[in-house]
C-alpha positions as CSV (number, residue, x, y, z in Angstrom):
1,X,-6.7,116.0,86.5
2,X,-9.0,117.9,84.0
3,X,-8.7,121.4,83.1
4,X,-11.5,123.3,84.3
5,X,-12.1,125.1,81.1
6,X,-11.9,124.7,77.8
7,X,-11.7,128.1,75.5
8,X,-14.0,127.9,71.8
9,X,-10.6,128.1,69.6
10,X,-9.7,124.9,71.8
11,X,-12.5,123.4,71.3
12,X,-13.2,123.9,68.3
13,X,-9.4,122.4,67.3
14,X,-10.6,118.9,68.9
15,X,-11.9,116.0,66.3
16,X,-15.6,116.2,65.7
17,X,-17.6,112.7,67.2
18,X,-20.9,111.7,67.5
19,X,-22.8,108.8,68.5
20,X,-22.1,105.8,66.2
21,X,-24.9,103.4,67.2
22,X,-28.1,102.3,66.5
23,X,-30.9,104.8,67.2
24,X,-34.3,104.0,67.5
25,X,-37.3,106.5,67.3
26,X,-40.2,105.2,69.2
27,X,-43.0,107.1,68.2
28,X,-45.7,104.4,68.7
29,X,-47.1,102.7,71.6
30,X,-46.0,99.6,69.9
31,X,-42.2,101.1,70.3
32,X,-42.6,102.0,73.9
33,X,-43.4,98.3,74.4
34,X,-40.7,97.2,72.7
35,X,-37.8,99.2,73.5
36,X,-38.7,99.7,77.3
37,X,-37.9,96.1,78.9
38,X,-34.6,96.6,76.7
39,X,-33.9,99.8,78.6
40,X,-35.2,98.6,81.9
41,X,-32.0,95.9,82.3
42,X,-29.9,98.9,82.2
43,X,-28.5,100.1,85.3
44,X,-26.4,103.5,83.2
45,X,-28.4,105.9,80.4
46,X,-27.6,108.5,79.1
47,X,-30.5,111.5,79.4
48,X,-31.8,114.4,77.7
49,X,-34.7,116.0,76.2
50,X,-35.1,118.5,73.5
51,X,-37.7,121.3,73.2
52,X,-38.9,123.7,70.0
53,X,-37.0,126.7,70.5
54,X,-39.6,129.5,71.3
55,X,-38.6,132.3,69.3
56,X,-41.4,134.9,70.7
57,X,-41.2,136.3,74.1
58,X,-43.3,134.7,76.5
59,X,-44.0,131.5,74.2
60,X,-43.1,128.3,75.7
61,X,-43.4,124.8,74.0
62,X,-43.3,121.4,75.6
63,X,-41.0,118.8,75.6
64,X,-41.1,117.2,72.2
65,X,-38.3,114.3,72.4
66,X,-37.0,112.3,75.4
67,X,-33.6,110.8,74.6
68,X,-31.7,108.0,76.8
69,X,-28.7,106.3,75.2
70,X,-26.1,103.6,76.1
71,X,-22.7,102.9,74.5
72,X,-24.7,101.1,71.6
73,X,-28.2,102.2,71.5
74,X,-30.3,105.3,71.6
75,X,-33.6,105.4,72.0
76,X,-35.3,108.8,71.3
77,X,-38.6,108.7,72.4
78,X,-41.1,111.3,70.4
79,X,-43.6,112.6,73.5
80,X,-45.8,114.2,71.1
81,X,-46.6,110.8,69.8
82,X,-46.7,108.2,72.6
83,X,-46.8,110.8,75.7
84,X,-45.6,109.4,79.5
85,X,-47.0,106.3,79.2
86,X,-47.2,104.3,82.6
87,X,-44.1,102.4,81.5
88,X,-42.0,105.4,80.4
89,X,-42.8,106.4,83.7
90,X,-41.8,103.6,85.5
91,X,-38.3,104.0,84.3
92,X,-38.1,107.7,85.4
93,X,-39.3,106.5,88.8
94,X,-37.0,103.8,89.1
95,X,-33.9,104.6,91.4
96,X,-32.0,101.6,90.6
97,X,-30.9,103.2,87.0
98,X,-29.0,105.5,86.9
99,X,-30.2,108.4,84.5
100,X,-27.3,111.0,83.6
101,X,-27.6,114.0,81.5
102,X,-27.1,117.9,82.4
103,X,-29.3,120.5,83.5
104,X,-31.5,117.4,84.5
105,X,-33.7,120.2,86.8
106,X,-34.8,121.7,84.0
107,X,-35.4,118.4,81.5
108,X,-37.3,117.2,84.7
109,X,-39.4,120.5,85.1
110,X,-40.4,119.9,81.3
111,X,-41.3,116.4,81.7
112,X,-43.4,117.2,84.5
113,X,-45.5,119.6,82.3
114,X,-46.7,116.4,80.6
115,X,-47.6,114.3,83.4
116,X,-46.6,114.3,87.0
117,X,-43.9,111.6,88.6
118,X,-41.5,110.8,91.1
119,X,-38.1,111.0,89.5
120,X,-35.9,108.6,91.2
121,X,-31.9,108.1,89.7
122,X,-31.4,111.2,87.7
123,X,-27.8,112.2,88.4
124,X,-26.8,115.7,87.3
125,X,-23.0,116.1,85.6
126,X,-22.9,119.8,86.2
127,X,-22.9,119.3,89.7
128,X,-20.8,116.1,89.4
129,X,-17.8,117.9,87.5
130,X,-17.5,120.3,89.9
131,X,-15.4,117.5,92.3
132,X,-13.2,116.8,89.5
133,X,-12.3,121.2,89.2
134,X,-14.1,121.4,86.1
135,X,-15.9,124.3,85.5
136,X,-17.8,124.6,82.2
137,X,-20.4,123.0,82.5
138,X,-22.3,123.0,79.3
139,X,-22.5,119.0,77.4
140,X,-20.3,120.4,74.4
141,X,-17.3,122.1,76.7
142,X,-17.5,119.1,79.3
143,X,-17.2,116.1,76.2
144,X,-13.9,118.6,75.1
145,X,-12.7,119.0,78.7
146,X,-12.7,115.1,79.8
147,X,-13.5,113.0,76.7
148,X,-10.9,115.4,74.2
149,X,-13.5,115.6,71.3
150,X,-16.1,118.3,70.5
151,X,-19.7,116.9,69.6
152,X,-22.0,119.4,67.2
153,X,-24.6,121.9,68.3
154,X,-25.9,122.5,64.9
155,X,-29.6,121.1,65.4
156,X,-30.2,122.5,69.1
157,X,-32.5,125.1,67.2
158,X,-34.4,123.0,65.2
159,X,-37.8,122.3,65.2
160,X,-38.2,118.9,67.2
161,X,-42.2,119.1,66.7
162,X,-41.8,118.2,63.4
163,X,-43.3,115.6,61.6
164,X,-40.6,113.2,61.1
165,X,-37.2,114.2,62.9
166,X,-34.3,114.2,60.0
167,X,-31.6,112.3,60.6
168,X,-29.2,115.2,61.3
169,X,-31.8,115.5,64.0
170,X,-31.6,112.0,65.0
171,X,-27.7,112.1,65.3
172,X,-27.5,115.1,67.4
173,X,-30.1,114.0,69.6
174,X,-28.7,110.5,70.6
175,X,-25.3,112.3,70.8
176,X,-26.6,114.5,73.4
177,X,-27.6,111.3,75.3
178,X,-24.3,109.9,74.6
179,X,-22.1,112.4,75.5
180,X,-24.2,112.1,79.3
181,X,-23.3,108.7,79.3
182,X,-19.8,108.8,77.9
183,X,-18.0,111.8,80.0
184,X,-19.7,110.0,83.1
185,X,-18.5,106.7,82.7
186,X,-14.8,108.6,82.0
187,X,-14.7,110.0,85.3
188,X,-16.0,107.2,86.7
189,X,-13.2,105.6,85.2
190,X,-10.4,108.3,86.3
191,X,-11.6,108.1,89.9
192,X,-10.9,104.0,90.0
193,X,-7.0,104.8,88.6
């Protein structure tokens, strides 16, 4: 079994590991066409978004990046660019993918802010750990707690309206999507032993 927390000196003792694939930044509505049959033969993704951090009370900013990943790919989709365009939508309405990330509530309250949909397939690890007695349930303490490595935090802050995303930006962003995919997979994994 997993233990159901993992203290910061713990954590912060485990290797550091990030997403070692391909990332793609789709900021075009030539990218949405290309990268969304790819994503549409998936039936696993990884899921996240990322917002600029409002840093005056009362400001709120929309969602700037939607990120889905598999073991190989991320795609990090720049909404400020290309929007919810009818076929991003499609795959947030379609119930035969699964779409894992954290917090997904919130992500979903966000999206919604841009254009209205039906989300169908989201599954939500912080309610999902809870069978396995784990009970942090931030992305960074869960990826410790069942996967034994930390993943960095370092760009959570950072202004994801900007121009062009850096590629310390990039990295944390598809690792966010990864770590989803990854810690779900592993205990998919452990219930099947």
């Amino acid at each position: 079994m997993f233990k159901a927390t993992i203290e910061k000196e713990d954590l912060r003792s485990l290797p550091l590991e990030a997403f070692q694939g391909e990332i793609h930044v789709i900021d075009t509505s030539a990218g949405v066409k290309k990268y969304l049959p790819i994503l549409l033969k998936e039936n696993l993704l990884g899921f996240d978004t990322e917002t600029r951090p409002a840093f005056k009370k009362g400001q709120k900013n929309t969602v700037a990046l939607l990120q889905f990943s598999t073991e190989f790919h991320a795609f990090l989709f720049r909404i400020s660019s290309v929007g919810l365009p009818d076929q991003l939508i499609h795959l947030l309405e379609n119930e035969d993918i699964k779409k894992i990330g954290a917090a997904v509530h919130d992500d979903l309250i966000e999206l919604k802010a841009v254009r209205e949909f039906q989300q169908a397939g989201f599954f939500d690890l912080q309610k999902y750990v809870e069978a396995f007695g784990i009970e942090n349930k931030a992305v960074a303490k869960m990826a410790g707690i069942v996967l034994g490595f930390r993943i960095s935090k370092s760009q959570q802050l950072s202004n994801w309206d900007a121009e062009a995303l850096s590629e310390p930006q990039k990295l944390y962003a598809a690792t966010d999507a990864w770590a989803c995919y990854k810690i779900y997979s592993e205990l998919q994994n452990y219930r099947l032993k």
